[in-house]
N, C-alpha and C positions, 0 to 999 in steps of 0.2 A: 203390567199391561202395556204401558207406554212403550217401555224396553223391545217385548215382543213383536210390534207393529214397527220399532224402527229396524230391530232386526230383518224380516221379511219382504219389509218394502225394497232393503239394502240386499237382500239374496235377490229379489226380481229384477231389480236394475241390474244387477251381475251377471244374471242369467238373457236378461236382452241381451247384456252387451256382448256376448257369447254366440249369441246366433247374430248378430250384424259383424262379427270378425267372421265368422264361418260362410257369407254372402263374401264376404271379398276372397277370400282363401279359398274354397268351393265349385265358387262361380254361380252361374244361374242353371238350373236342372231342365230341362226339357221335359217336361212329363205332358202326356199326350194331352190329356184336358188345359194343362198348364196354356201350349201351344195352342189350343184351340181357341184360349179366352180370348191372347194377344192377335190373332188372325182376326176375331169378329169385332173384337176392339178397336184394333186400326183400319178395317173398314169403316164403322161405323163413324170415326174421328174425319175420316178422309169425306163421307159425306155430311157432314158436320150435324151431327146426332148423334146423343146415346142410343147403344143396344137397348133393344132392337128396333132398326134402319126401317123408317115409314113405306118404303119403295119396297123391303123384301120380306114384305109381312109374307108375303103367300108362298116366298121361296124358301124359308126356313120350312126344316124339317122339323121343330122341336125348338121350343124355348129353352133355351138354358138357364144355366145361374147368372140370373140378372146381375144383382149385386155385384160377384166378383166381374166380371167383364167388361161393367162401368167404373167397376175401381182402376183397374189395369188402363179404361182409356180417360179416368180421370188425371192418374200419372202422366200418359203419355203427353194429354192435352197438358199439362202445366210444367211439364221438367223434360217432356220429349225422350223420358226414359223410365225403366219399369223399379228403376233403382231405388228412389222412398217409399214406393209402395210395399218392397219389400222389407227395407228398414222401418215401416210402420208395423209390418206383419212383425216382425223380432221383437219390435216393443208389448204389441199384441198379445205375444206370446210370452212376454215376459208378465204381463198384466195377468194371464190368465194363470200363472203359476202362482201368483198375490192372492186372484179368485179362490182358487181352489182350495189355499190357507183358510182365507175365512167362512169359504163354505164348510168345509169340515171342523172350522172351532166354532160356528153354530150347532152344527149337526150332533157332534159329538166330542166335543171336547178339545183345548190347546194341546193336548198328550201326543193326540191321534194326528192332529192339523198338521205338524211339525213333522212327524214321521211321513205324513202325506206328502209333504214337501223334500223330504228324503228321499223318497221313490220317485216323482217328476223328475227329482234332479239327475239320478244315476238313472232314469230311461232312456235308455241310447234313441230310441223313437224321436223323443222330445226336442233332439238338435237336427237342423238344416233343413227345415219345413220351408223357411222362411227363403231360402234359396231358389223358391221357384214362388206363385201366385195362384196356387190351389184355392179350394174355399175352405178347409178345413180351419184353418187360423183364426179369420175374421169370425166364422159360425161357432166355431168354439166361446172365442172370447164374449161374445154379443150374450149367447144361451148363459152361460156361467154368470155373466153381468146379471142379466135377467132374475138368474135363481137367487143371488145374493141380494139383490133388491128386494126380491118378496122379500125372502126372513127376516128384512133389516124393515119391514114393514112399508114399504116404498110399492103398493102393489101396481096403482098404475104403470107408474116408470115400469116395472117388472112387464107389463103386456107389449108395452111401446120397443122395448128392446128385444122381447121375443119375436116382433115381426120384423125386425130389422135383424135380426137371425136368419130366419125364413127366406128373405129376398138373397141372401149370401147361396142359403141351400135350404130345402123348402124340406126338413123334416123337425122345426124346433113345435113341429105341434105335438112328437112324441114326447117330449118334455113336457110341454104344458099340460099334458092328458094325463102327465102321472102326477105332476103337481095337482092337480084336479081328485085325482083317487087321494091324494094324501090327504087333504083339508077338504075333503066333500062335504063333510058336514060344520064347515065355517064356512060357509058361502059367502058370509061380506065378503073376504077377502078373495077367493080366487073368481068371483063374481067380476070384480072390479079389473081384475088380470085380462081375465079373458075378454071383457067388455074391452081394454082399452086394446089388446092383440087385434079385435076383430073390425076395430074403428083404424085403426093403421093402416092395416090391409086395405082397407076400405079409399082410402086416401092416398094410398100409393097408387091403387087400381084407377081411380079417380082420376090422377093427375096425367095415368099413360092413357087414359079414355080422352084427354081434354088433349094429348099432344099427339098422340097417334091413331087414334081413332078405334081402339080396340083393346077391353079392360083383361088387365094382368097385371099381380102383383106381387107374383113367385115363378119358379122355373115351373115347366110344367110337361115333366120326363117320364114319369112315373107308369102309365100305361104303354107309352112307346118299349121301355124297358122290359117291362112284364113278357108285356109278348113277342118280343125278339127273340127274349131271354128264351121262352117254353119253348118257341121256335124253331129254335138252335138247338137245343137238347131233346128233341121230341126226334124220336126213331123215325117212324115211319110220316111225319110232317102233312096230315094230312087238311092240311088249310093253309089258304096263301100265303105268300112272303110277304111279312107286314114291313120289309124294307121297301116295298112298291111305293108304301104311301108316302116316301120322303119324297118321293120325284112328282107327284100330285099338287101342281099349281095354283090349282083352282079351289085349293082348299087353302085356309087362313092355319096356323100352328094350333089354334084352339079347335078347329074342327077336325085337323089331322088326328089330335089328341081323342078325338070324341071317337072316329075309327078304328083307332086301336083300341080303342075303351070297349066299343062292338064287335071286334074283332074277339077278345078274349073272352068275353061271355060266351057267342055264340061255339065258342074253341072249349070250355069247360061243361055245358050245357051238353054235352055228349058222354056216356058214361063211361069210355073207355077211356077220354081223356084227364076225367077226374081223378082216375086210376093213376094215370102220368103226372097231372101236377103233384097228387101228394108224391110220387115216386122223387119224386125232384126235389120235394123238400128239404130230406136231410142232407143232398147233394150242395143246396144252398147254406146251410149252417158249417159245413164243411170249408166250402170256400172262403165263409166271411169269419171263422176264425181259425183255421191251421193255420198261418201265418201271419207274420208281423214288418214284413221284408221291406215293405211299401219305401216309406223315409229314408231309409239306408242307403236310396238311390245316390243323393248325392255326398254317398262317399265314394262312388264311383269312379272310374280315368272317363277322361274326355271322349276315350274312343268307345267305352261304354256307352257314355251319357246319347251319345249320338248316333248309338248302331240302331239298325232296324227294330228292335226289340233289346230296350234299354233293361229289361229286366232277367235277362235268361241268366246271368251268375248266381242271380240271386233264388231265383224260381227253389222250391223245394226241390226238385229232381236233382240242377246243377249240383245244391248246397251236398247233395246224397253222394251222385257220384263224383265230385272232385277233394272229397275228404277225404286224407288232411291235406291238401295240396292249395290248400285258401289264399286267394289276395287278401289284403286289408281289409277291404269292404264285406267279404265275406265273413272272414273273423268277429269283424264288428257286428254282422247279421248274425250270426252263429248266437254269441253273445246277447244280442237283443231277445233273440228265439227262447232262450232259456230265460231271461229275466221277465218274458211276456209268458212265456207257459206257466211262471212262478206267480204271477198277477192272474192270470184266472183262475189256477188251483187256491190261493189264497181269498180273491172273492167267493167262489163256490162254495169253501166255509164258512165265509160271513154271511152270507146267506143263507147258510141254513145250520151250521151248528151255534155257530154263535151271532146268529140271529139277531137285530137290536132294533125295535123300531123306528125308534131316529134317523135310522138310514133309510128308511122306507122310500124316500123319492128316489134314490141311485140304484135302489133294488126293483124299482117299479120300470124305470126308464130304462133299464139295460134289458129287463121280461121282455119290455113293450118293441121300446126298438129294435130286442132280437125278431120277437115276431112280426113284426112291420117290414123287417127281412125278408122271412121265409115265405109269410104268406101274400105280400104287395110289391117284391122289389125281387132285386137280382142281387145271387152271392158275388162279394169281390172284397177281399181284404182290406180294400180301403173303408170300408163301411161300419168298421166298428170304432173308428179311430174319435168320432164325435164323442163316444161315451166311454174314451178310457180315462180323462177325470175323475169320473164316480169310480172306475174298476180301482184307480190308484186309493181312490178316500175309502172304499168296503176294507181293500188287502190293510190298509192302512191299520183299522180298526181291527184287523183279524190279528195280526204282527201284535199290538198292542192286548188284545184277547191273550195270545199265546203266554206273554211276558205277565200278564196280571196273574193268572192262573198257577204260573209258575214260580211266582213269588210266595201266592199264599201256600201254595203247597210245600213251599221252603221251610216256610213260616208256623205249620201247620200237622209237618208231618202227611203232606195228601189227604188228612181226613177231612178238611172242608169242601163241602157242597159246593160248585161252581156253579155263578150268580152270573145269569146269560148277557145281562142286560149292563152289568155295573162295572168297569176298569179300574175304578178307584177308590 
């Protein structure tokens, strides 16, 4: 036991140390949101307050990800640079490759944990995150912290760190809600979870009500998205440009949010239009997982990093027509594209042939968050990237399914009955 936890803990450290040489070698990524935290960050430093700036409550268009944009201007304010921020994010992300071991040796066994950690390690995904200041990182690590809290029976702490999830990026309640299906009927425990999520919240909102005068305690994107989103893809557009309301001063970002909230009711409340969102449905499931290209960015050239649309090598079209004629970065995408098609054909088995209860929260949380997708949010390939954890720990257990099965049938001559639930 001892052995395996010094093992692990020495693969994690390895594995930081791996994405903090890839920030120097690399460089720093430019990803469009990346650029947008350090713009409102170093505003907000210059007028010396966290995001978001008491004077431009009524000019933002839209709350963002609180969390990360206070991170990036809490570096700035202490180091004058984005540079430990990121080397925090490497460790982060070292930590959360740790998580992930011992979520899957609760879940389902040290067999399956280990191979979990196998797959992280060889996901080309998993290196040069940390080269730019996204939220995926920190909301990764925070959520995963959370979930191994509960199991390890820590259920408060588990609430406290799920809304310190949520202020990074405001969807760790998809998480909690399948934690919630799974233990519905031990309510002490996710009783206490959820109690202490909804008192955090409470005390975050609390303290921006006591210093800026107006309660918020996550980003708050979500309906502005929706109907941009149908917006842009609805043929014949027949209701306003809901980009009007970002230019609307005299509205605060919570009320902006509340007009786009009216805007899309009154927009689906029409029966031709109901017809268009579902039509858009499977358009959104498409987007948010044909690809996996996103992170590959920064293996980019500099002149990439920094063209108008830092992602058109990589775009599924380029990767089509300039085969075989690939840069590195490509090759590397190439690469990642098949080891990420190999992780969801492998979870789609674990989830339904070889099925295992145990997994029930990673199988709940990928349902939920896909449909929190389709039917509240906009497709983008970045958006599946919060719940490939769980995709690695299902494939994990499926690899492991494959290899149990195939022993006894060594063992057996194939006439023994395959046992859905047992590896060992």
């Amino acid at each position: 036991m001892q052995d395996s936890d010094s093992k692990i803990r020495l693969i994690a450290v390895g594995f930081a140390f791996v994405q903090i040489l890839l920030i120097f070698i690399l460089g720093y990524t430019p990803y469009p949101d990346s650029q947008g935290y350090i713009l409102l960050a170093t505003d907000a430093l210059n007028k010396g307050e966290f995001y978001p700036v008491s004077t431009k409550i009524r000019e933002l268009a839209f709350l963002w990800n609180v969390g990360s944009i206070n991170a990036v201007e809490l570096s700035l304010k202490l180091f004058e640079s984005i540079l430990p921020l990121q080397i925090t994010y490497a460790l982060l992300k070292g930590a959360s490759l740790y998580l992930t071991y011992r979520i899957a040796k609760e879940m389902v066994g040290e067999k399956v944990a280990w191979v979990a950690v196998v797959l992280y390690v060889l996901y080309p995904a998993n290196y040069g995150e940390s080269t730019s200041v996204l939220s995926e990182i920190p909301f990764i690590f925070f959520v995963l912290a959370a979930l191994f809290s509960f199991l390890r029976g820590s259920f408060l702490l588990s609430g406290v760190l799920f809304a310190c999830a949520d202020y990074f990026r405001p969807v760790a309640i998809v998480f909690l809600f399948a934690l919630v299906l799974c233990y519905l009927f031990e309510h002490k425990t996710w009783i206490k979870t959820v109690a202490a999520y909804i008192v955090s919240l409470l005390i975050i909102g609390g303290l921006h009500l006591y210093t800026k005068d107006i309660f918020f305690c996550k980003a708050q994107t979500g309906w502005m998205s929706l109907v941009q989103y149908h917006w842009d893809n609805d043929s014949e557009k027949d209701f306003d440009n809901p980009n009007k309301v970002c230019d609307n001063e005299s509205l605060t970002f919570n009320q902006k949010d509340s007009v786009w909230q009216s805007m899309f009711i009154d927009w689906i409340s029409i029966d031709d239009n109901k017809k268009e969102y579902l039509r858009q449905i499977p358009i959104k499931f498409v987007k948010t997982y044909i690809s996996d290209n996103v992170n590959i960015c920064p293996f980019l050239s500099d002149e990439e990093k920094n063209s108008d649309y830092m992602y058109d090598s990589l775009s599924m079209a380029s990767m089509k027509n300039d085969f075989p004629r690939y840069s590195f970065a490509q090759w590397l995408c190439l690469y990642n594209l098949l080891f990420y098609y190999a992780i969801l054909i492998l979870t789609l088995i674990g989830m339904t042939i070889y099925y295992n209860k145990d997994l029930r929260f990673a199988i709940y949380t990928i349902i939920i968050g896909t449909l929190f997708i389709l039917f509240f949010g906009h497709g983008e390939a970045r958006f599946h990237t919060p719940y490939m954890p769980l995709f690695l720990i299902i494939s994990a257990y499926t690899l492991a399914a494959f290899r149990s099965k195939k022993n006894r049938n060594d063992e057996d001559g194939g006439r023994v009955k395959r046992d859905r639930t047992t590896l060992y």
